[in-house]
Backbone as a printed PyTorch tensor [residue, N CA C, xyz], in Angstrom:
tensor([[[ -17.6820, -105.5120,   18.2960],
         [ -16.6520, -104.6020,   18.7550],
         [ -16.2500, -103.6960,   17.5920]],

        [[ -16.3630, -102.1090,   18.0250],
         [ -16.1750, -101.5460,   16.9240],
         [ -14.5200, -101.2320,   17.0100]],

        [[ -14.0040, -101.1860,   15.4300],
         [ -12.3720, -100.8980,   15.4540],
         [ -12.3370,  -99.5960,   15.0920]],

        [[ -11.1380,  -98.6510,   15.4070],
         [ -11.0050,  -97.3200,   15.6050],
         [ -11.3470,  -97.1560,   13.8460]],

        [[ -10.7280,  -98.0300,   12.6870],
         [ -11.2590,  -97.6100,   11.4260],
         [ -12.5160,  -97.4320,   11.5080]],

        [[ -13.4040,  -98.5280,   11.8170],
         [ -15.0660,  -98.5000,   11.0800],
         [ -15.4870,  -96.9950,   11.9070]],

        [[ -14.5240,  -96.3640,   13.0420],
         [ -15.4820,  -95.1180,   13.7010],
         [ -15.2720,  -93.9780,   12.9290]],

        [[ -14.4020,  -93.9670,   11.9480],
         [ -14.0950,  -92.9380,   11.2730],
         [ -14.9120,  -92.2900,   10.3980]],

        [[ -15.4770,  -91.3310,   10.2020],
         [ -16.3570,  -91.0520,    8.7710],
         [ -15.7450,  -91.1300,    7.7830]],

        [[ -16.5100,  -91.9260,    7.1310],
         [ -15.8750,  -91.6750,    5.4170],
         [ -16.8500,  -91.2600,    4.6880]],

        [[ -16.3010,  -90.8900,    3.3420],
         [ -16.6990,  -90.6900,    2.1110],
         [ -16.1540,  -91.0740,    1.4300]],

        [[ -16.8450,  -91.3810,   -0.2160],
         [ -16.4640,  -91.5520,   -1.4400],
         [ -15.8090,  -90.4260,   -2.4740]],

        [[ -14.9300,  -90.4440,   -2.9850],
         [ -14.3710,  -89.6640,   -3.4740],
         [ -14.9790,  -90.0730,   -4.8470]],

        [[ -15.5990,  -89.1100,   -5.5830],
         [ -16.6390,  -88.8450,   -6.9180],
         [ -15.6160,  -89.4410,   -8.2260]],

        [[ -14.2980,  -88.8590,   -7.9340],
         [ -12.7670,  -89.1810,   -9.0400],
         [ -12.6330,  -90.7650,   -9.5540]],

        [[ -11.7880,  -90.6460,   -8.0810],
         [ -11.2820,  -91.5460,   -7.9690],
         [ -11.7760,  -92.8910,   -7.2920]],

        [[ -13.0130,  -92.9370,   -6.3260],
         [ -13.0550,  -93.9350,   -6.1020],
         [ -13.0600,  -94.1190,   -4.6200]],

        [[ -11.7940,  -94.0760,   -3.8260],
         [ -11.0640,  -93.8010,   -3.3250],
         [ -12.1650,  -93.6090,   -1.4900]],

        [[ -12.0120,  -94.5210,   -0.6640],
         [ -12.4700,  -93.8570,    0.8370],
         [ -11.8820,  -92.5550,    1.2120]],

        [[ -11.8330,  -91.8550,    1.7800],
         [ -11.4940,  -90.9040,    2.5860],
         [ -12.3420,  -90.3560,    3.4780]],

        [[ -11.6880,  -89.1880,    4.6760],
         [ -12.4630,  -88.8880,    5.9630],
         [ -13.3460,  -87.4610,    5.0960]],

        [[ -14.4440,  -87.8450,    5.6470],
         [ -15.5420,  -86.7910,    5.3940],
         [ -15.0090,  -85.2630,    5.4430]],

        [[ -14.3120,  -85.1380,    6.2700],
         [ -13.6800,  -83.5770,    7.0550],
         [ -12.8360,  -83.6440,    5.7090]],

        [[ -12.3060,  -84.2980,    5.0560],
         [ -11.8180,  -83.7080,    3.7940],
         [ -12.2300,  -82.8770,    3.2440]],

        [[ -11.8890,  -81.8660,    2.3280],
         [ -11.8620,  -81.0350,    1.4200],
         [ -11.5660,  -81.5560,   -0.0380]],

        [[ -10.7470,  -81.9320,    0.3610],
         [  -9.9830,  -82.5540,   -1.1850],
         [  -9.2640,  -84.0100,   -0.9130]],

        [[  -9.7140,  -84.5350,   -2.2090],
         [  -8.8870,  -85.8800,   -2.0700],
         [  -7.4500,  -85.9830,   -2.1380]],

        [[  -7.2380,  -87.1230,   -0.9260],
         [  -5.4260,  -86.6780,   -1.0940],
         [  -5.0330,  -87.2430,   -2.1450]],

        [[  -5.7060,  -88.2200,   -2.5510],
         [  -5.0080,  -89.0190,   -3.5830],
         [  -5.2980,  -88.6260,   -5.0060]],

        [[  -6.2980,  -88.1810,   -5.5180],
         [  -6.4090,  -87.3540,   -6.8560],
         [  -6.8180,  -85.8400,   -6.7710]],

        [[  -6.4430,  -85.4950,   -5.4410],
         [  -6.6570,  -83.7350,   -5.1280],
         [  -8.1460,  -82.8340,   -5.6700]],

        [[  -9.2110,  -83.8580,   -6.2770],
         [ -10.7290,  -83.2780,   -6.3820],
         [ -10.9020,  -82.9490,   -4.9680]],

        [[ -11.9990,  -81.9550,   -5.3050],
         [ -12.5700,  -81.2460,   -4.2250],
         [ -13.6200,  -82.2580,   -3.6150]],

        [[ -13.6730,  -82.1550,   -2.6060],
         [ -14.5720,  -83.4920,   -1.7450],
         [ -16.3790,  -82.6010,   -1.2060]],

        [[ -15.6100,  -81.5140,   -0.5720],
         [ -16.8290,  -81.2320,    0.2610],
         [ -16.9880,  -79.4670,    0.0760]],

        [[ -17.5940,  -79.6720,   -0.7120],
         [ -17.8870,  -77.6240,   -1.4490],
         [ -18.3030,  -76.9200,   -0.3000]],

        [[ -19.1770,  -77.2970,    0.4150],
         [ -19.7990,  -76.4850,    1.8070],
         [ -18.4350,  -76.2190,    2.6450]],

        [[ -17.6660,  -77.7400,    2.8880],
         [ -16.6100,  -77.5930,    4.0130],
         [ -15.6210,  -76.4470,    3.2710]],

        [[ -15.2720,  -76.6310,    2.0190],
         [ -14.1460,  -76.0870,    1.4570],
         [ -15.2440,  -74.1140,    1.3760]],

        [[ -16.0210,  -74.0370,    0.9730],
         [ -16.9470,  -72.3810,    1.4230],
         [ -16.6310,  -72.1430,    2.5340]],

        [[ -16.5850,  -73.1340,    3.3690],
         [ -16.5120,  -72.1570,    4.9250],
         [ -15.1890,  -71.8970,    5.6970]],

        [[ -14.7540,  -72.9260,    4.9810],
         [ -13.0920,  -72.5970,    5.2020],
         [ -12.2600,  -71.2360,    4.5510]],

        [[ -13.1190,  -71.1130,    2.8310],
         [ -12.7890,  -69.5650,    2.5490],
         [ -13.2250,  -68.2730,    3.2080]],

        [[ -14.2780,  -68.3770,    4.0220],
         [ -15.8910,  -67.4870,    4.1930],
         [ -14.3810,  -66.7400,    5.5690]],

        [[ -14.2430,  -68.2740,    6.5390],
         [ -13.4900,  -68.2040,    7.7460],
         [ -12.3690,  -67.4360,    7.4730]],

        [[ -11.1660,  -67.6750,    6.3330],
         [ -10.2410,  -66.8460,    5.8550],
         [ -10.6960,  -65.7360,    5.8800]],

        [[ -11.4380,  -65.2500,    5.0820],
         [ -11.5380,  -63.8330,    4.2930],
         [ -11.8180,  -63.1100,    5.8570]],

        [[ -12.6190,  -63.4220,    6.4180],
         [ -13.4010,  -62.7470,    8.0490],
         [ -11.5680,  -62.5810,    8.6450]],

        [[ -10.9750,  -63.6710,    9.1280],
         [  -9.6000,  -63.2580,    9.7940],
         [  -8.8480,  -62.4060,    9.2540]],

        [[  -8.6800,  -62.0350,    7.9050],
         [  -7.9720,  -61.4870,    6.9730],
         [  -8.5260,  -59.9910,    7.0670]],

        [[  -9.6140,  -59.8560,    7.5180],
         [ -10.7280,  -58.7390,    7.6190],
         [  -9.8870,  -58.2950,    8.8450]],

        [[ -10.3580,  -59.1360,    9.7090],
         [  -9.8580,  -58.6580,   11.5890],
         [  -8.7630,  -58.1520,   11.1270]],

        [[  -7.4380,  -58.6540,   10.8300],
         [  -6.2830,  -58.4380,   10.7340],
         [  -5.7050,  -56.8850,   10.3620]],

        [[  -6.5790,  -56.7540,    8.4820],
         [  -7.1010,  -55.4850,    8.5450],
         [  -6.9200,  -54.5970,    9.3080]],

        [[  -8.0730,  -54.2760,   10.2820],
         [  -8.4910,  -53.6370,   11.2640],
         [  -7.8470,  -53.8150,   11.9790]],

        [[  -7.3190,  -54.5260,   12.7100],
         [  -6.2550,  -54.5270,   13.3990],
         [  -5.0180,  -53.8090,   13.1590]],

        [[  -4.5030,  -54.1230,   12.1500],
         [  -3.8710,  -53.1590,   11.5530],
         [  -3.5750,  -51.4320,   11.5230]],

        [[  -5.0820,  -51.0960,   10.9090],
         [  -5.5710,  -49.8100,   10.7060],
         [  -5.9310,  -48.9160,   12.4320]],

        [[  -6.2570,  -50.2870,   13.3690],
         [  -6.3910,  -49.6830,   14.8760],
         [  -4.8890,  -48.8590,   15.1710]],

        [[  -3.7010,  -50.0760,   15.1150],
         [  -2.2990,  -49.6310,   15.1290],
         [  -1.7450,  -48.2040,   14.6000]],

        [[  -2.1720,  -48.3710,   13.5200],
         [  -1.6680,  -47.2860,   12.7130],
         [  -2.1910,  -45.7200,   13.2900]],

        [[  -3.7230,  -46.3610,   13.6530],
         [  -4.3530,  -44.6440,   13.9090],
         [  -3.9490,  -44.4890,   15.8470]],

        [[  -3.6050,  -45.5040,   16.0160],
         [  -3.3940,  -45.2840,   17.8080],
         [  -1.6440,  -44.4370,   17.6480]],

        [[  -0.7310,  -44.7660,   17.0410],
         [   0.1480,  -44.4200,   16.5450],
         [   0.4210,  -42.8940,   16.1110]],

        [[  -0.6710,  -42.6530,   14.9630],
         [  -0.7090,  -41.3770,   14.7310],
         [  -1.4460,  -40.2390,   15.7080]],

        [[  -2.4090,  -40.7820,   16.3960],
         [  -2.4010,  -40.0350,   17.9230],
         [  -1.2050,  -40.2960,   18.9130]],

        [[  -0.6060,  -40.7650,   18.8060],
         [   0.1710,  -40.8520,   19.9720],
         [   1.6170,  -39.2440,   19.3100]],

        [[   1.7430,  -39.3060,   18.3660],
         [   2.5780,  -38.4570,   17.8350],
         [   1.7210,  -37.2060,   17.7020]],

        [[   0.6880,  -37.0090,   17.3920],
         [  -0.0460,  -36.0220,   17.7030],
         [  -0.4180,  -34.8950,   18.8110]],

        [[  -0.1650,  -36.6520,   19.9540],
         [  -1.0820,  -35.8690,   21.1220],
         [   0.7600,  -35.4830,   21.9210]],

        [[   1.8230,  -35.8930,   21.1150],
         [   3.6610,  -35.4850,   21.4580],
         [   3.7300,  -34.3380,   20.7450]],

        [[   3.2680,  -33.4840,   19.8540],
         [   3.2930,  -32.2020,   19.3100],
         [   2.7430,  -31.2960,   19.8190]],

        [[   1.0960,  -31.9050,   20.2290],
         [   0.2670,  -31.0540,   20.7700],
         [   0.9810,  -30.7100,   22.2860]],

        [[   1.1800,  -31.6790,   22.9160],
         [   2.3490,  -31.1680,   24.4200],
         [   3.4230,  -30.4830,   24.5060]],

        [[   4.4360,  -30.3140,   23.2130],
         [   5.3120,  -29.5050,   22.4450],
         [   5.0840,  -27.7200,   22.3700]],

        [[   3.6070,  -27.9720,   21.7280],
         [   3.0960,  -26.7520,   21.7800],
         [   2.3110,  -26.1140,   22.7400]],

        [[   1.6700,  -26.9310,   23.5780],
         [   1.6120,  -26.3260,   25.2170],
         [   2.4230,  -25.8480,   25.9780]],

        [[   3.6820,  -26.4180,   25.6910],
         [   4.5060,  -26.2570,   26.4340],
         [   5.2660,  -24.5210,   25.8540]],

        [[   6.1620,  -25.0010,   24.5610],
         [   6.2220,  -23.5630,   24.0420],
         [   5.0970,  -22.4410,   24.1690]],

        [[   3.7750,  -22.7950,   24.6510],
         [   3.0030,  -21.7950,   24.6170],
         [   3.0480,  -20.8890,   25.9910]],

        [[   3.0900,  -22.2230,   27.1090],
         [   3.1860,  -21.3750,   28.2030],
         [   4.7800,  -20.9840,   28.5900]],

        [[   5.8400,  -21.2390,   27.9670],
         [   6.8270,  -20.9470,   28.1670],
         [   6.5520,  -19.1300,   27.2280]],

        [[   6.0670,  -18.4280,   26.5500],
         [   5.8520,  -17.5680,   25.8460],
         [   5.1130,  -16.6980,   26.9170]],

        [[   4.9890,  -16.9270,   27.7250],
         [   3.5170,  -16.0350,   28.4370],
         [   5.0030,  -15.3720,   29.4650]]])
């Protein structure tokens, strides 16, 4: 009969010694880095959202500055045909 511990993955922590779950990054107990690939893709994943966000951003900003644009440009249609 397996117990919910033995289903857990572990690893050895290189430091300290120490079991911990594979999905670690870092040991909790002497805070070394556990898993360089896991801890890369966790930065790789940041930097990409941080990217979107970005852009997201920069979408706002330029939907924005058309929207005030395309309120001047109707400004001046308007004064134009009011002139005729």
């Amino acid at each position: 009969m397996e117990t919910i511990f033995n289903s857990l993955k572990k690893s050895v922590c290189t430091d300290c010694g120490r079991d911990i779950q594979k999905d670690f990054i870092f040991c909790p107990w002497c805070g070394s880095s556990v898993n360089k690939d896991k801890q890369i893709e966790n930065i790789a994943l940041h930097e990409e959202n941080m990217r979107i966000k970005w852009h997201e951003e920069q979408l706002r900003q330029d939907a924005k500055i058309l929207d005030d644009l395309e309120k001047e440009l109707t400004a001046y249609v308007v004064c134009a045909q009011l002139s005729r």
